[in-house]
C-alpha positions as CSV (number, residue, x, y, z in Angstrom):
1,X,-6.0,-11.9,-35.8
2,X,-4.0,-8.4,-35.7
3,X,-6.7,-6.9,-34.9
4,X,-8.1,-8.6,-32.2
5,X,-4.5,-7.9,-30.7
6,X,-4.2,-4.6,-31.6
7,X,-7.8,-4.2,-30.3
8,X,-7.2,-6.0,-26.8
9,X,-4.2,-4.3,-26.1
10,X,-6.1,-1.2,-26.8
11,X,-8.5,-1.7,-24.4
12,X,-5.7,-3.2,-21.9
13,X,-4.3,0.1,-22.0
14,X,-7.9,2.3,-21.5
15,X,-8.4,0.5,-18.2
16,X,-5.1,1.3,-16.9
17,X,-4.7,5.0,-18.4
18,X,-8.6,5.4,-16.3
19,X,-7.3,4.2,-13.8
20,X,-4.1,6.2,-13.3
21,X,-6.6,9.1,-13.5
22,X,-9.2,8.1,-11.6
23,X,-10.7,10.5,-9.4
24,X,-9.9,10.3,-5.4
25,X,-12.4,8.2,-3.5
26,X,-14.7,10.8,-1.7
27,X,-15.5,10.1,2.1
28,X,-18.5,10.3,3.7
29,X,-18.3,12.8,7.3
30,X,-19.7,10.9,10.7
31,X,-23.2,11.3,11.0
32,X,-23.7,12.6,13.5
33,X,-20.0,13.9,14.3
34,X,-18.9,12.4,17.6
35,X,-19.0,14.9,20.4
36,X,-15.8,14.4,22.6
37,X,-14.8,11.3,21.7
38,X,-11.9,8.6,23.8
39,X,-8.5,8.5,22.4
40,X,-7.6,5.3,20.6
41,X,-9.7,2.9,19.1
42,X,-12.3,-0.1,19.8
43,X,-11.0,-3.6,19.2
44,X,-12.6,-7.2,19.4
45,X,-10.8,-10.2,18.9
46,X,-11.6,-13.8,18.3
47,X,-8.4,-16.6,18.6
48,X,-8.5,-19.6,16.3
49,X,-6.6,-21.4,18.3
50,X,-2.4,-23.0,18.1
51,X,-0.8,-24.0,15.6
52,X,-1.6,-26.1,13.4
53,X,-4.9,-24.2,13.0
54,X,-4.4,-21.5,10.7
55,X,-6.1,-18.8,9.5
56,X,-5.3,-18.4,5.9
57,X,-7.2,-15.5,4.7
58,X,-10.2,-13.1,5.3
59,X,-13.2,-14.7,4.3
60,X,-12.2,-17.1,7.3
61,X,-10.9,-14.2,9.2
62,X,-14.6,-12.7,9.0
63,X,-16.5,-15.8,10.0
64,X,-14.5,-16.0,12.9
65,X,-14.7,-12.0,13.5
66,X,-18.9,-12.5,13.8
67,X,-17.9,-14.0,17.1
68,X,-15.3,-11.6,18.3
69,X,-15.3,-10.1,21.7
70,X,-14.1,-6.8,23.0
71,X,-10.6,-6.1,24.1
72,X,-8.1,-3.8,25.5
73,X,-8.6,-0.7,22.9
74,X,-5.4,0.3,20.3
75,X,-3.6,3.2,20.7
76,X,-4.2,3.8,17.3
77,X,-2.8,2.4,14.4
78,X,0.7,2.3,15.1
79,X,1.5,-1.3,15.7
80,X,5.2,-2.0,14.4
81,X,6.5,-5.2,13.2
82,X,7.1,-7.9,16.6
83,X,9.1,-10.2,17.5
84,X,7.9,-13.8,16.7
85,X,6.4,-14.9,19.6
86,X,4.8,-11.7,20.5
87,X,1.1,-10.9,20.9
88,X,-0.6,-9.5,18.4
89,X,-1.7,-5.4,19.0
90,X,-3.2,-5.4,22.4
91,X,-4.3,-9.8,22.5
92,X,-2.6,-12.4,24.7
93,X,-1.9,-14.6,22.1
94,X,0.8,-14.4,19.0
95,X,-1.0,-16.4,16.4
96,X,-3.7,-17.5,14.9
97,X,-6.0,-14.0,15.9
98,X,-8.9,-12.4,14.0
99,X,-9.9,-8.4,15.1
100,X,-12.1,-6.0,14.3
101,X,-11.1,-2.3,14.9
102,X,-13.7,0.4,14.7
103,X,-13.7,4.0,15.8
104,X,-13.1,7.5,13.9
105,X,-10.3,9.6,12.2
106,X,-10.0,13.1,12.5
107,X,-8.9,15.3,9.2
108,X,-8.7,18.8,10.5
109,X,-8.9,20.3,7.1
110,X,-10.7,19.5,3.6
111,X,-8.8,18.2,0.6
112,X,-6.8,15.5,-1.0
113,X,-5.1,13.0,0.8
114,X,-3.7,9.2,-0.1
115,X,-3.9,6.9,3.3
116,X,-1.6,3.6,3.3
117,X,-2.7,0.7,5.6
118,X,0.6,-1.9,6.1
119,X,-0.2,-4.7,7.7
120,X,0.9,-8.6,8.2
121,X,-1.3,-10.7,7.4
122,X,-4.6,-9.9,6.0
123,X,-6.3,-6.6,6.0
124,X,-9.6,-4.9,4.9
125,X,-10.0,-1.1,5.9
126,X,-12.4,1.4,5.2
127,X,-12.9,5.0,5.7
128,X,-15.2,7.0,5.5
129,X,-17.4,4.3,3.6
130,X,-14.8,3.9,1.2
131,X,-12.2,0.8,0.8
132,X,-8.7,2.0,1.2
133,X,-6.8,-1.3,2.0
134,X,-7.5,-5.1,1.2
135,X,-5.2,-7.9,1.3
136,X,-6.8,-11.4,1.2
137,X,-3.8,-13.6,2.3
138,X,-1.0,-13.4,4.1
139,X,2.0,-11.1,3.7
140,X,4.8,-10.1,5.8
141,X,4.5,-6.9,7.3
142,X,4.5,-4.0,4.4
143,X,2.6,-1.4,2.8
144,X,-1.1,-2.6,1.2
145,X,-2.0,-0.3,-1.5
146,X,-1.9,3.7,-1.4
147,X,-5.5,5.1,-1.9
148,X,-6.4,8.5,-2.7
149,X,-9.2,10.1,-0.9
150,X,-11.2,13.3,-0.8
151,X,-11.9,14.9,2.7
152,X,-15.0,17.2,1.9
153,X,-14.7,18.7,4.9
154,X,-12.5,18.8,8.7
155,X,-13.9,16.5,11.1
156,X,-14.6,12.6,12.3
157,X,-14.5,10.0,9.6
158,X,-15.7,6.0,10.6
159,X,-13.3,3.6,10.6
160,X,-13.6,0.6,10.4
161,X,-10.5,-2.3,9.6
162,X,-10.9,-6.3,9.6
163,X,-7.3,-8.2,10.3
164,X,-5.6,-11.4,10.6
165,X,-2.6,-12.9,12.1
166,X,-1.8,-16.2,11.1
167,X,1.8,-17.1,12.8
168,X,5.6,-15.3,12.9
169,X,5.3,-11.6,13.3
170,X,2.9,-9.4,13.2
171,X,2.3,-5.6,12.3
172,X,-0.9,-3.2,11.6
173,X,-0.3,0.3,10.9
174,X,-1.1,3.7,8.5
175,X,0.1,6.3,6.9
176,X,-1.1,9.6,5.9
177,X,-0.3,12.8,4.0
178,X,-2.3,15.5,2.2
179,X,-1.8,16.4,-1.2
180,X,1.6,18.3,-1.3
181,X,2.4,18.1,1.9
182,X,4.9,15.2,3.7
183,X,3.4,11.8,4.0
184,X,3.9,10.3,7.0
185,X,2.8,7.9,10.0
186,X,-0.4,8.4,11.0
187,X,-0.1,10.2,14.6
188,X,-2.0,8.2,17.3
189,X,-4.0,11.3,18.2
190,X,-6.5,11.6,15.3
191,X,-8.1,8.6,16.3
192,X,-11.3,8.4,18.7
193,X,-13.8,5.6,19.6
């Protein structure tokens, strides 16, 4: 029975030693790069409706995404914590709202950096074709998980994030920093649609 103990916490331990040193997730340029592209990015949005319709997480978030239509494009992805009551990013309504934001990020030099999505409630976001944010349920407005990426080289990266807002405030946002250097808010002018 030691054994089997000692030989679980063993492996316990493997998986979370790998993945403390797991290499950064490598992104994948635009192809092709966009040539000139808008500021801000593209956003579609789909309401479930008030209260008490909820929407509790993202598998019912992306149903209801499949029917999204566009609206008035972000800024980019600086979208601080409201006021309850407040619409959510650039939709009429406060509650209850699926979106879909796609578009690019610009890295103007190659290397390692760790992107941070925060969001309230439910995220998944990608770059690059890699995952860097998921939360399922909901959440008040704070940091998802920090993920460290490799930039092979400058230029436009897809982006692509799924959201929910089920009621009170709302928030979707991202930080950024490059390996050694300050990590800080994403700046609203490295993203393009």
């Amino acid at each position: 029975m030691k054994f089997i103990r000692t030989g679980g916490l063993a492996i316990a331990m493997a998986m979370i030693a790998s993945a403390a040193f797991a290499a950064p997730l490598k992104l994948q340029p635009a192809s092709p790069q966009p040539s000139n592209p808008k500021a801000g990015l593209d956003v579609k949005y789909k309401w479930e409706g008030n209260p008490p319709r909820k929407i509790q997480n993202m598998a019912k978030a992306k149903q209801l995404i499949k029917k999204a239509q566009p609206g008035t494009p972000l800024i980019g992805l600086d979208y601080r914590d409201t006021t309850e009551g407040e619409p959510v990013l650039t939709f009429n309504q406060a509650y209850n709202v699926a979106a879909q934001v796609t578009g690019y990020i610009r890295f103007d030099a190659p290397g390692i950096y760790e992107l941070e999505t925060w969001s309230n409630d439910g995220i998944d976001a990608w770059v690059g074709g890699q995952q860097i944010g998921y939360v399922s349920g909901i959440q008040g407005c704070d940091a998802n998980q920090r993920t460290e990426v490799e930039v092979p080289q400058a230029g436009w990266y897809a982006l692509k994030i799924d959201y929910f807002q089920k009621k009170g405030t709302s928030c979707l946002m991202m930080k950024w920093g490059k390996q050694g250097e300050r990590f800080t808010w994403t700046p609203n002018d490295v993203f393009g649609r």
